[in-house]
C-alpha positions as CSV (number, residue, x, y, z in Angstrom):
1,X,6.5,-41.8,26.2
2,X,5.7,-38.6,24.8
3,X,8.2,-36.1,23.2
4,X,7.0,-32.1,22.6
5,X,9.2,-30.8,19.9
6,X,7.5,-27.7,19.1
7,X,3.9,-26.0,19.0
8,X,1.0,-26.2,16.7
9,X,-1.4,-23.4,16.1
10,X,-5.1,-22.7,15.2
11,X,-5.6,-23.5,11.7
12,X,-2.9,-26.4,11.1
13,X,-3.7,-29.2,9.3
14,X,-1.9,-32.3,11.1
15,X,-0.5,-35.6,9.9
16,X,-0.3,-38.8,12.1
17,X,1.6,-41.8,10.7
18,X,1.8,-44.6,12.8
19,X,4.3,-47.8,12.6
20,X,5.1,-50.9,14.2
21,X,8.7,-51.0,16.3
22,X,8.9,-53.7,17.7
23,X,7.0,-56.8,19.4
24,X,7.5,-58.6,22.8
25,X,5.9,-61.5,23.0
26,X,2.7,-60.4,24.2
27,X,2.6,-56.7,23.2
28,X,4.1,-54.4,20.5
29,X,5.4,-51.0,20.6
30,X,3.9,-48.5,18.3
31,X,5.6,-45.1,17.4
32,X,3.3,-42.2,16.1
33,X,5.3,-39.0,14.1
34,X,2.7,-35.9,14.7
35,X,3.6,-33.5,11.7
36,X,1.5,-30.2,11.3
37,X,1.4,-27.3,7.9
38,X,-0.7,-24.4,6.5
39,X,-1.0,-23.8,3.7
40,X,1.9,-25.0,1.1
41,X,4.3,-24.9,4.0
42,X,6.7,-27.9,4.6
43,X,5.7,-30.5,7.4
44,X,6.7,-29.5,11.3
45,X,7.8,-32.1,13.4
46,X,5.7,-31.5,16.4
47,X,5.2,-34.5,18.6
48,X,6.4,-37.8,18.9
49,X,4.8,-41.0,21.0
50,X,5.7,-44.6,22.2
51,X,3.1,-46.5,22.7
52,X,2.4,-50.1,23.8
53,X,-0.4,-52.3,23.4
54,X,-0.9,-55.7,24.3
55,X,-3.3,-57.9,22.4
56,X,-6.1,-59.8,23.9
57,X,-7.8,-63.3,23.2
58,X,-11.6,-63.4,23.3
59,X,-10.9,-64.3,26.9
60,X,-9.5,-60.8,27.6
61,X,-5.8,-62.4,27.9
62,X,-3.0,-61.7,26.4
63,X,-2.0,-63.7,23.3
64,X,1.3,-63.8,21.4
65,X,2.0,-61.7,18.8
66,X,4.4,-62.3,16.2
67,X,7.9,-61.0,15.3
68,X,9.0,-59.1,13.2
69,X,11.6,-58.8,11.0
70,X,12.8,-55.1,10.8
71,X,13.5,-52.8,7.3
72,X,17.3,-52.0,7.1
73,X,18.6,-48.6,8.7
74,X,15.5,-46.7,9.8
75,X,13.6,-49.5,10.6
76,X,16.2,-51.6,12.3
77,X,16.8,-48.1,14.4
78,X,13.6,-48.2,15.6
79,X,13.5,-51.5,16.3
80,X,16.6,-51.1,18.6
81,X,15.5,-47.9,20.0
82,X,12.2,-49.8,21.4
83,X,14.5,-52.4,23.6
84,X,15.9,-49.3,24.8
85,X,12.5,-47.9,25.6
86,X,11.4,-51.3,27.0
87,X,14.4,-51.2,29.6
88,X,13.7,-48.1,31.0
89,X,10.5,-48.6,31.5
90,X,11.3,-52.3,33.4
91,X,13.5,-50.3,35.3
92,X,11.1,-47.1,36.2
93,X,8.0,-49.8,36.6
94,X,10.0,-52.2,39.5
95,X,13.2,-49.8,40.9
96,X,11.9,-46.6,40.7
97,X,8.5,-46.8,41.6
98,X,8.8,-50.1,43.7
99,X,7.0,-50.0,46.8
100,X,9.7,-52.6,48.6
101,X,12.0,-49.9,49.1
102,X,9.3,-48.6,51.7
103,X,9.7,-52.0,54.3
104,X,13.1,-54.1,54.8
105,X,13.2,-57.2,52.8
106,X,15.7,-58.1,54.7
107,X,14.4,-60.5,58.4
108,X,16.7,-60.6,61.5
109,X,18.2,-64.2,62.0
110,X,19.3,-65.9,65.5
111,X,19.4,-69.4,66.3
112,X,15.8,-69.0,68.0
113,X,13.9,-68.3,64.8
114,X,16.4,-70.4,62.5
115,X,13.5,-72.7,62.8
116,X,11.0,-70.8,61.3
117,X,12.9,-68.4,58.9
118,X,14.4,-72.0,56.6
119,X,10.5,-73.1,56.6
120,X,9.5,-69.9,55.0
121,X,13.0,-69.9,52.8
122,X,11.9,-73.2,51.1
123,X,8.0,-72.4,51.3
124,X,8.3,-69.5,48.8
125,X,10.2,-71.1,46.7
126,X,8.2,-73.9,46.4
127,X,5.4,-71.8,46.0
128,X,7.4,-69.7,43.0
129,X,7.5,-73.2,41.3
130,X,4.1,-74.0,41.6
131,X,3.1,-71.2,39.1
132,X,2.7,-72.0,35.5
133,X,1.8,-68.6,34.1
134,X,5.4,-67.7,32.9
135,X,6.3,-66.5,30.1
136,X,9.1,-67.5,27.6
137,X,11.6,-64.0,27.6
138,X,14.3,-65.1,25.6
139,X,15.9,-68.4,24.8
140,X,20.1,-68.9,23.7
141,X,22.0,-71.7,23.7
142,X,19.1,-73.8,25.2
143,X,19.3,-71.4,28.2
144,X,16.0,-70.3,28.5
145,X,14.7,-67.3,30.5
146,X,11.0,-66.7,31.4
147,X,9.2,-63.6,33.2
148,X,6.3,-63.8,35.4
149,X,4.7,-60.0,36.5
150,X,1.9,-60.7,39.5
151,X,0.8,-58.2,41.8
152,X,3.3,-55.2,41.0
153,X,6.4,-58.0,41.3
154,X,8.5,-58.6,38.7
155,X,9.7,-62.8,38.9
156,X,12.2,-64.2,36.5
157,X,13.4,-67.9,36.2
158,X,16.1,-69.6,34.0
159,X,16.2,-73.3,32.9
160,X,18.5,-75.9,31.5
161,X,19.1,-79.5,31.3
162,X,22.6,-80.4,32.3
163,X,24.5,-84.5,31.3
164,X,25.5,-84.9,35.3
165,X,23.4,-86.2,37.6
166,X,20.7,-84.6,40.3
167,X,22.4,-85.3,43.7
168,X,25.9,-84.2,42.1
169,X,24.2,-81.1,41.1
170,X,22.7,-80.4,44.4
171,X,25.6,-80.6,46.1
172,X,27.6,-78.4,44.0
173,X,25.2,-76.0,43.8
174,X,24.9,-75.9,47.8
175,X,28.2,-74.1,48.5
176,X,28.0,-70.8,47.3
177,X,31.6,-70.5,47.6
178,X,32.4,-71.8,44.4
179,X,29.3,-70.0,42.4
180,X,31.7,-67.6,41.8
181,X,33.8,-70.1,39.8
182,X,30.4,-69.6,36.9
183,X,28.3,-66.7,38.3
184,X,29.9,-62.9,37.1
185,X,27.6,-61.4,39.8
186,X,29.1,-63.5,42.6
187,X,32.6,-61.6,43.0
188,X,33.1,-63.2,46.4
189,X,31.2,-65.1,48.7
190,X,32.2,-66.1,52.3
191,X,30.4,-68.6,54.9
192,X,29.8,-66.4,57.9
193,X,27.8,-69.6,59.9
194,X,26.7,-73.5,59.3
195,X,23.5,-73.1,61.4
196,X,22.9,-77.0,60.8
197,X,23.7,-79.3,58.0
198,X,20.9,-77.9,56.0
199,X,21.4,-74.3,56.3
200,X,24.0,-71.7,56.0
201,X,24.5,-68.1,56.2
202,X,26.4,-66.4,53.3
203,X,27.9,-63.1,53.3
204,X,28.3,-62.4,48.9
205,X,29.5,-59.9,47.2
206,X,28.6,-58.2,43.6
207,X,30.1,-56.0,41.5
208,X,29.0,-53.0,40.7
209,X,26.4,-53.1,37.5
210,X,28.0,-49.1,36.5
211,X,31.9,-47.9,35.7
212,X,31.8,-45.7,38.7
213,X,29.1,-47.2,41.5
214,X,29.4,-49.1,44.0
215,X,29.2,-53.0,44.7
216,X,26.5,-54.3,46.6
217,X,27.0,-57.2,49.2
218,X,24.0,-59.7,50.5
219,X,23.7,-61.5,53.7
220,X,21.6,-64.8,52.5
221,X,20.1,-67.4,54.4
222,X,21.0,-70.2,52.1
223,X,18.2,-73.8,52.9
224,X,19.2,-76.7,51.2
225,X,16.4,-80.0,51.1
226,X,16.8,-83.1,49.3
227,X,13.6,-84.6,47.9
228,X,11.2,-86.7,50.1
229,X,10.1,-88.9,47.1
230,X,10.6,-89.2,43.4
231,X,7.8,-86.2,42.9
232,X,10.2,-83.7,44.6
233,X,13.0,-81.8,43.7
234,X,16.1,-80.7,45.2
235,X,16.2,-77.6,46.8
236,X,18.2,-75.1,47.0
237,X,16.5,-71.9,48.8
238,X,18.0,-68.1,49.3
239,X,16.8,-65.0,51.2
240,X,18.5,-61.5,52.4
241,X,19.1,-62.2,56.7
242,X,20.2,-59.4,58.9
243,X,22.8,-60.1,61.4
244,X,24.6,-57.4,64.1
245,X,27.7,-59.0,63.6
246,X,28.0,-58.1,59.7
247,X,26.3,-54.5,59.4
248,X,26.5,-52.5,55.6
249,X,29.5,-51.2,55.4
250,X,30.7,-47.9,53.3
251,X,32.6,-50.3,50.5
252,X,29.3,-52.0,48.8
253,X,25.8,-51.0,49.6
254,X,23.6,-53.4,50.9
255,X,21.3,-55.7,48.7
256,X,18.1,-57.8,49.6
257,X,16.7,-60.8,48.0
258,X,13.4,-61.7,48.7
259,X,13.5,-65.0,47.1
260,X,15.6,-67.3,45.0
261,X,17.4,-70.6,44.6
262,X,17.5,-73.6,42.3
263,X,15.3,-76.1,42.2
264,X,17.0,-79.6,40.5
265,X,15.1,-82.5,39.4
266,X,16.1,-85.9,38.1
267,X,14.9,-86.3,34.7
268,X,16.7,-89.5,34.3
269,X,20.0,-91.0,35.9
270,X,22.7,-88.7,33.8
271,X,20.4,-86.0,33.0
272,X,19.6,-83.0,35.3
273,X,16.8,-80.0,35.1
274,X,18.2,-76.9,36.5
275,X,15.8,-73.9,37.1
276,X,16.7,-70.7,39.0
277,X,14.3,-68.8,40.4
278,X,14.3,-65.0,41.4
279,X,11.6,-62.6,42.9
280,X,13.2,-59.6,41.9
281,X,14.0,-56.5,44.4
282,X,15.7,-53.3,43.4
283,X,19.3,-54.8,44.8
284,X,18.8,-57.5,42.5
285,X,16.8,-56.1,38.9
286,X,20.0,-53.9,37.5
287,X,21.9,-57.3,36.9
288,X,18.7,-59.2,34.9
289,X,17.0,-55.9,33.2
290,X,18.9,-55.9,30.3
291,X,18.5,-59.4,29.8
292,X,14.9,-59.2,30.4
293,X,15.0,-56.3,27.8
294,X,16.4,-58.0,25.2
295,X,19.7,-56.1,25.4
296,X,21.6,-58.8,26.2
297,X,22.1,-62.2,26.7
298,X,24.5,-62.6,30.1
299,X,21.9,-64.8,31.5
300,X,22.9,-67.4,28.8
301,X,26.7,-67.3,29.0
302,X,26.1,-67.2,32.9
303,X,24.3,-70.5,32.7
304,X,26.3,-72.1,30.1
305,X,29.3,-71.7,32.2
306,X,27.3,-73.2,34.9
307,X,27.2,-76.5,33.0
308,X,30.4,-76.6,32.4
309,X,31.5,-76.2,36.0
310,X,29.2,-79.1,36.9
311,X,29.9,-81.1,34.0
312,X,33.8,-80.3,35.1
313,X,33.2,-81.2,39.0
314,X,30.5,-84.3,38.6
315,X,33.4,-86.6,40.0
316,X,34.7,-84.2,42.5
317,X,33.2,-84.6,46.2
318,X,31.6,-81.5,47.3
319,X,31.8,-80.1,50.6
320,X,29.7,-77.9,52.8
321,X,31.5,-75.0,54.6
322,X,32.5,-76.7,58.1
323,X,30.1,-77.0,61.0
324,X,33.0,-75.3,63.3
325,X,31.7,-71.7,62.9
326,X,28.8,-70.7,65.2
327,X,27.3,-66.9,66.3
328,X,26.6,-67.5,70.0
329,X,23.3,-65.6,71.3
330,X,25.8,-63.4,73.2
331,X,27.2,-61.8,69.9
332,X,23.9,-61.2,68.8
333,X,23.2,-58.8,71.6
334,X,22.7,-54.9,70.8
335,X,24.2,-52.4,73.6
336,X,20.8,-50.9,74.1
């Protein structure tokens, strides 16, 4: 990020100071003042520059690079000011310039690819937690959240141990009805079908992340598995569906998610690993960015209030919205 604030000319002598900002994990931001004079003229303020490096290992990876602690006023201004910077470039890197906004995310669902579509629900998210190159973001109230860029996508995850135990945590964690009862970003949420007794199609809606925008609603295929054996998890699988019957409407504008959902493993009988993983698209990004950022910590108080609702429910049956809803092939049909 480069800012022009006035010429130089032939003949000026020029002065470069250089400082530290700030450091994220795995790269630092340096900002450069250009100042230029002739003669015994005072310094012009000519240029200034944001730069970021990362810092490599002899392998050519990145390594971590320390914190640091800020100088009161100026340098704690800069230090803020380079979040700042950080955000908008997260959000020009993966909304602005995002190539998913050139294909649907979105897949159409019918009862004659249900099938197929839950498969690929749970494959990708097993496959998101297979990888084990992510990086520790930000960690409050042992709520921790970790980042994962690969192949121009942005992934985040968030994990926590919870005192209740896996099965209860599955279940209450299946109906996205009540994730409203924890989640801010889940204003409402409303079972449009129970395709079987392992899948579910949601219809959710999400506040609106400025004063004067509007909300955005989801339609989410939501594919719950419990575990084979002790070595699997519970899952808890979520991707953007289209249906006929529930077209955008002018009130929210219409959101995708790629992939997400929990993944919940028994680390002993009472205690409980929670992880949340999300593949982030441009519906999605605006409600983590700041927290990714460093501007905020929502994704803690989100999760905190999580374990509280389980810890408040782990004696309460849960129940799956009832099988009684279905969307016959015949409402699925487009007047050509």
């Amino acid at each position: 990020m480069f800012h022009f604030r006035g010429p130089s000319h032939i003949g000026d002598r020029l002065v470069l100071k250089a400082i530290v900002n700030n450091t994220f994990k795995q790269s630092m931001e340096v900002g450069v003042c250009a100042e230029a004079y002739q003669g015994g003229e005072p310094l012009r303020h000519i240029n200034s520059a944001f730069m970021t490096f990362e810092v490599l290992d002899s392998d050519r990876k990145p390594s971590t690079v320390p914190r640091i602690r800020p100088e009161p006023v100026d340098g704690k201004r800069r230090y803020q000011e380079a979040v700042a910077r950080r955000k908008i470039r997260l959000d020009r890197k993966y909304i602005i310039s995002c190539k998913q906004t050139e294909v649907p995310v979105s897949v159409p669902w019918d009862p004659s690819n249900q099938m197929y579509l839950s498969y690929n629900n749970v494959s990708a998210l097993k496959l998101m937690d297979t990888r084990n190159n992510w990086v520790l973001s930000s960690e409050k109230n042992k709520v921790r959240l970790y980042t994962l860029e690969e192949n121009h996508m942005l992934c985040f995850k968030v994990e926590m141990n919870v005192s209740v135990a896996a099965e209860q945590t599955f279940h209450l964690l299946s109906d996205l009805r009540r994730r409203k009862e924890w989640d801010p970003h889940y204003e409402d949420c409303e079972d449009i079908n129970q395709a079987d007794e392992e899948d579910t199609l949601y219809r959710v809606a999400a506040p609106s992340v400025s004063k004067w925008g509007k909300g955005q609603d989801f339609i989410l295929l939501a594919s719950r598995r419990k575990p084979c054996d002790a070595r699997d998890p519970y899952l808890i699988a979520l991707r953007s569906v289209t249906l006929p019957t529930h077209p955008p409407t002018e009130d929210y504008t219409r959101g995708e998610v790629l992939c997400a959902g929990f993944t919940i493993w028994e680390e002993s009988s009472t205690v409980t690993k929670i992880t949340y993983y999300n593949q982030a698209t441009p519906g999605v990004l605006p409600y983590i960015s700041t927290d990714i950022a460093g501007l905020s910590s929502s994704f803690s108080s989100a999760f905190s209030a999580c374990s509280h609702f389980l810890e408040a429910n782990k004696d309460t049956p849960a129940a799956l919205p009832p099988p009684a809803l279905k969307i016959s092939m015949a409402s699925l049909q487009v007047d050509e």
